[in-house]
C-alpha positions in Angstrom: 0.0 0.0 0.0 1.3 3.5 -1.2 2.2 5.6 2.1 -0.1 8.7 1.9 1.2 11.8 1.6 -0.3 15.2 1.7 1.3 18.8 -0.3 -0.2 22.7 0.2 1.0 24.8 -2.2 -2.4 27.2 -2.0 -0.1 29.3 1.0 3.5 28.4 1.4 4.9 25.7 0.3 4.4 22.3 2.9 4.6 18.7 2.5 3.9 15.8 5.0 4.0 12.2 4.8 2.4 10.3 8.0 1.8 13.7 9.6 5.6 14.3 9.3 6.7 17.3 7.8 9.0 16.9 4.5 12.2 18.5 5.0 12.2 20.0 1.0 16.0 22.1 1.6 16.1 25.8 0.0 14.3 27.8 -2.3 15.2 25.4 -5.8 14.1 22.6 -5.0 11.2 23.8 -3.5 10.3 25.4 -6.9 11.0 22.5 -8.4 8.8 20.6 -6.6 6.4 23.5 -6.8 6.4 23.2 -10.6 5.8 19.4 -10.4 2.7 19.5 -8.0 1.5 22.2 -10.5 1.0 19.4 -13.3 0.7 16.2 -11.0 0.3 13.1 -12.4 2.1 14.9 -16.3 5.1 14.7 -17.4 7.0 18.2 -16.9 9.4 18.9 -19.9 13.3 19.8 -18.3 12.9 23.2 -19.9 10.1 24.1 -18.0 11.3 22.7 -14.8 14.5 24.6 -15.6 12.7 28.2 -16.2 10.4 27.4 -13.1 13.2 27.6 -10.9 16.0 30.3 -12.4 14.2 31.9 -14.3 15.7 33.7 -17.1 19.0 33.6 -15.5 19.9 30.1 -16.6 23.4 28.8 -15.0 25.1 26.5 -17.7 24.6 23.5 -15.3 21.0 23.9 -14.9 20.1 20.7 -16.4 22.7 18.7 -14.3 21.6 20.5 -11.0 18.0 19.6 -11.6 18.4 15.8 -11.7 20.7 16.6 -7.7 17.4 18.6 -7.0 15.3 15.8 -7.6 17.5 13.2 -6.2 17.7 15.5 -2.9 13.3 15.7 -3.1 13.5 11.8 -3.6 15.9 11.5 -0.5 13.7 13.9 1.6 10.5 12.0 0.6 12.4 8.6 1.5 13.3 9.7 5.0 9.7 11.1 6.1 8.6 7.7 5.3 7.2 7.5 1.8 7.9 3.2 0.3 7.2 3.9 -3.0 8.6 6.0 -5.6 7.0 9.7 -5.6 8.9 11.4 -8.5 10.1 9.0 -11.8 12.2 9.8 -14.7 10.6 10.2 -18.3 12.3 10.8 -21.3 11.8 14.4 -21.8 11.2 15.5 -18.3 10.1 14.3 -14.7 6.9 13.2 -13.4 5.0 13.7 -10.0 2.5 10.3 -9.4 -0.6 11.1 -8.0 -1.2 7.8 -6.1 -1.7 8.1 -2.3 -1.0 12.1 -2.8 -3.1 14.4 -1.5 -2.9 17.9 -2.9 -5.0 20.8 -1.4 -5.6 22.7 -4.5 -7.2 19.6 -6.3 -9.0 19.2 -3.4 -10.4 22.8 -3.8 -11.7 22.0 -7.0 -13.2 18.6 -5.8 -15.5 21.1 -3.4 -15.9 23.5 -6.0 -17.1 20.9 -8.4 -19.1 19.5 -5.7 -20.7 23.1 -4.3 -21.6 23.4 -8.1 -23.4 20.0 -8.7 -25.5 20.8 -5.1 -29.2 21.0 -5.1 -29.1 23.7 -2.3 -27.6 27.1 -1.2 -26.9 25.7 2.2 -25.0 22.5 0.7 -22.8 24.9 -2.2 -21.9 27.3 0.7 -20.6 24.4 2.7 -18.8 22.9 0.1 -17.6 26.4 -0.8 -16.6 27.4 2.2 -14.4 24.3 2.8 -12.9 25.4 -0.4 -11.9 28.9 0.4 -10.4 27.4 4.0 -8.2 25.5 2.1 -6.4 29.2 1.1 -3.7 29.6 3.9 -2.0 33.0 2.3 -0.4 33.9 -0.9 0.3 30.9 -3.2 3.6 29.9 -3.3 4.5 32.8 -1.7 8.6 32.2 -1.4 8.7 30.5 -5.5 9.4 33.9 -7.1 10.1 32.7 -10.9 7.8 34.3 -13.6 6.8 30.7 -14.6 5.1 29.4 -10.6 4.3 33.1 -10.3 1.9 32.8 -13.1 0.3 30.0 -11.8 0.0 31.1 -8.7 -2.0 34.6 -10.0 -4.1 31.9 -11.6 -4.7 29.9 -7.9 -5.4 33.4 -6.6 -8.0 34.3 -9.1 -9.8 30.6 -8.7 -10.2 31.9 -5.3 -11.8 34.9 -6.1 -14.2 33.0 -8.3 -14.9 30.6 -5.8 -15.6 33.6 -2.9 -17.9 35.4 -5.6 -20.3 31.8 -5.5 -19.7 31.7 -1.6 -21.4 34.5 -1.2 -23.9 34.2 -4.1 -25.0 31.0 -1.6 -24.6 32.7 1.4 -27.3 35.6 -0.3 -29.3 32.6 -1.5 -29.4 31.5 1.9 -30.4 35.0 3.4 -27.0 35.0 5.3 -26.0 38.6 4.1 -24.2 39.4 7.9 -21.9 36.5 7.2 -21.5 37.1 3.4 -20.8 41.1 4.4 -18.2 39.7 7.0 -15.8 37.8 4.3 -16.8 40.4 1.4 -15.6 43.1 3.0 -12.3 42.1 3.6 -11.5 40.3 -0.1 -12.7 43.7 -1.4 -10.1 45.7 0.6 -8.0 43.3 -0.8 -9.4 43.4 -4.2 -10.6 46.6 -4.6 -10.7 46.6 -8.5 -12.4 43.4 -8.5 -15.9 44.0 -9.5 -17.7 40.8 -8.8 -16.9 41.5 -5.1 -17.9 44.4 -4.6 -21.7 43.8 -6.4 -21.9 40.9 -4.1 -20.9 43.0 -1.0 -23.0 45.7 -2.3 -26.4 43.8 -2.5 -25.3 41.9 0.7 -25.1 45.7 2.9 -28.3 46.6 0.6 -30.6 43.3 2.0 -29.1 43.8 5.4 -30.6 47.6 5.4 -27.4 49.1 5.0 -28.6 51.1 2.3 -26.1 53.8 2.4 -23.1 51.5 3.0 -24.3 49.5 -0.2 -24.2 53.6 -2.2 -20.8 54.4 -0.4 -19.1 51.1 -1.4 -20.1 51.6 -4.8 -18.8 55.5 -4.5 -15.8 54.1 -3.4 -15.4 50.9 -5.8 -15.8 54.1 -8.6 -13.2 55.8 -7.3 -10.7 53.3 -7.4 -11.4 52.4 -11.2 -11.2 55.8 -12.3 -7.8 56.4 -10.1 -6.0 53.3 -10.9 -7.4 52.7 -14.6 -9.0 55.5 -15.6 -12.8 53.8 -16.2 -16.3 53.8 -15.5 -17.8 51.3 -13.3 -19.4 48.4 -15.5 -22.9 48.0 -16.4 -23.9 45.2 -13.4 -22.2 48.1 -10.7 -24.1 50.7 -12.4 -27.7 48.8 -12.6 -27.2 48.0 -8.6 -26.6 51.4 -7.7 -29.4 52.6 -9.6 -31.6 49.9 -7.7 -30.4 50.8 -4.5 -31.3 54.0 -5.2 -34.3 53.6 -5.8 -35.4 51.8 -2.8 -35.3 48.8 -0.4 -34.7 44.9 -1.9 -37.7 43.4 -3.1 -37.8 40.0 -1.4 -37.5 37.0 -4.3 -38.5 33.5 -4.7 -37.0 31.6 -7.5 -38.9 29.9 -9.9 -38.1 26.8 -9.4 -35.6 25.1 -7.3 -32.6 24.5 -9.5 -29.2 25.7 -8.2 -29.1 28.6 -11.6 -32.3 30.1 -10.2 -30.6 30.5 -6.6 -27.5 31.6 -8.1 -29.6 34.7 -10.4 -30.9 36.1 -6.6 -27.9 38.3 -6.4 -29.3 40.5 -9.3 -32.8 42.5 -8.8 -35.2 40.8 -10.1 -35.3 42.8 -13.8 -31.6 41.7 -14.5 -32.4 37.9 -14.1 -32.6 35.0 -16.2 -34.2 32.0 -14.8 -31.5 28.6 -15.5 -29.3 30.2 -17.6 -26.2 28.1 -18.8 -24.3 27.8 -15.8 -20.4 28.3 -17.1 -17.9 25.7 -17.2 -15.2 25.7 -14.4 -13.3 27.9 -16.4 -10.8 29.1 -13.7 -9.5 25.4 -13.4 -6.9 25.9 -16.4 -5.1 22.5 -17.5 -2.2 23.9 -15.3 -4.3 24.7 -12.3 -3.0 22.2 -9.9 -2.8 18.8 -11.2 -5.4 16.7 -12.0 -8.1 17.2 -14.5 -11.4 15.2 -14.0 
C-alpha cells in the first residue's frame, strides 16, 4: 500500500508524509517541486522545470543541478517515510504520481465541483466554504520565478471566483451578515475586483445598509477611475441605480434548480431563470494537477 502523503501549495509551500513534515531544503528545489505538484500526475518537460526555478538567469549546469534537486526531493520524501517512488524519470522531463498524494488545490476543486453539482444554497456554501479554508496566504509565496508566479495569480484568481459563489450562496441562503463579514475584507484586498464588490453591495443593501451598499459603490468608482482611468461596468451601475431607488424586493425563484438561486444576487429585472451555468473555467489545465 502507497504511504499517503499530503502537499499545500495554495499558501506556502508544505509537504507531509504520516503527519511528518517533508524536509524540501532551500528555495530550488522547492520550486522544483512547486512546478511538479502544478501538473501532478504529467510529465513536466526539463525546460520548464528549468525556467520554473532560475528563471531567465539560466546557470550552464542547470540541467545537471535539476536531476541533484530531484535526487535530494526523492531522499527527503524517502526519509519522512514514503515506500514507493513519488517522482520518476521520463524521457523528456520528470513526473509527479498522483497515487496516495493528497494535494490541497485539487482538493479545492473537488468542493468546487461539488458546491456546483448541489441542489441547495446551504450545501454549495458548505462545500464552498471548505474550499476557500483551504487558502492559507499567498500561493507559493517564497517561488518567485515568472513561470510558478503565473500559476500562482491563476490559484489566486480561482479563489476569487470561488468567494464570488460563496457569497452568491450565502445571499441565496439569506446569510447577508456572514456574506458582508468575508466580502468586505477580499474587497479591501481586491478593490478593483468587481464581482466583489456587487456581491458586497447587495449583501449591505438586503441587510438595510442602504447607504453602505451607495458608499461602497462610490468608493469601488473611485478606485477604477484612479487606478485605470474607467467607469464602473454596467452590473455596478444597474445596482446602484436599484439601491437608489429603494429597499430589496424579497424573491422567490422559480423553481428550485441551483441557476435560479445563483440569479438572486441580481434585482429581479436583471435575471434570467436557469441560464447556462459556465464551465469551471478558472481550473486551467495547469491549475493544480489533476483534470477530471
Amino acid at each position: 500500500m502507497t504511504t499517503p502523503m499530503e502537499f499545500r501549495i495554495l499558501g506556502p509551500l508544505e509537504a507531509s508524509c504520516l503527519g511528518r513534515p517533508v524536509r524540501l531544503g532551500g528555495p530550488r528545489p522547492r520550486s522544483l517541486l512547486a512546478a511538479l505538484l502544478l501538473d501532478a500526475g504529467r510529465i513536466v518537460p526539463l525546460d520548464r522545470l528549468v525556467s520554473a526555478v532560475w528563471g531567465e538567469q539560466l546557470p550552464g549546469s542547470a540541467r545537471n543541478q535539476i536531476a541533484i534537486h530531484i535526487h535530494a526531493l526523492r531522499k527527503a520524501v524517502k526519509a519522512a517515510g514514503r515506500d514507493t517512488e513519488l517522482i520518476v524519470t521520463e524521457r523528456v522531463g520528470y513526473r509527479l504520481l498522483t497515487d496516495g498524494v493528497w494535494l490541497d488545490a485539487h482538493e479545492a476543486r473537488q468542493q468546487a465541483t461539488a458546491a456546483r453539482r448541489a441542489e441547495r444554497p446551504e450545501e454549495a456554501s458548505a462545500a464552498l466554504a471548505r474550499a476557500l479554508d483551504l487558502w492559507r496566504g499567498p500561493v507559493l509565496s517564497e517561488v518567485d520565478t515568472t513561470e510558478i508566479a503565473a500559476a500562482a495569480r491563476g490559484l489566486e484568481n480561482a479563489r476569487l471566483d470561488i468567494a464570488e459563489e460563496w457569497a452568491d450562496a450565502e445571499l441565496a441562503c439569506g446569510r447577508t451578515r456572514e456574506a458582508v463579514a468575508r466580502l468586505s475584507v477580499l474587497v479591501e484586498e481586491h478593490p478593483l475586483r468587481e464581482g466583489l464588490r456587487e456581491r458586497l453591495m447587495l449583501a449591505l443593501w438586503r441587510s438595510g445598509r442602504q447607504a453602505d451598499a451607495l458608499e461602497t459603490y462610490r468608493q469601488g468608482r473611485r478606485h477604477l477611475l484612479d487606478e485605470l482611468g474607467l467607469e464602473p461596468g454596467q452590473a455596478l451601475r444597474d445596482l446602484q441605480q436599484a439601491i437608489l431607488a429603494g429597499p430589496p424586493v424579497a424573491e422567490t425563484p422559480s423553481c428550485g434548480c441551483w441557476s435560479c438561486w445563483t440569479t438572486r444576487r441580481r434585482p429581479r429585472r436583471y435575471a434570467r431563470c436557469c441560464p447556462v451555468r459556465p464551465a469551471a473555467a478558472w481550473w486551467s489545465p495547469r491549475g493544480a494537477g489533476w483534470r477530471g
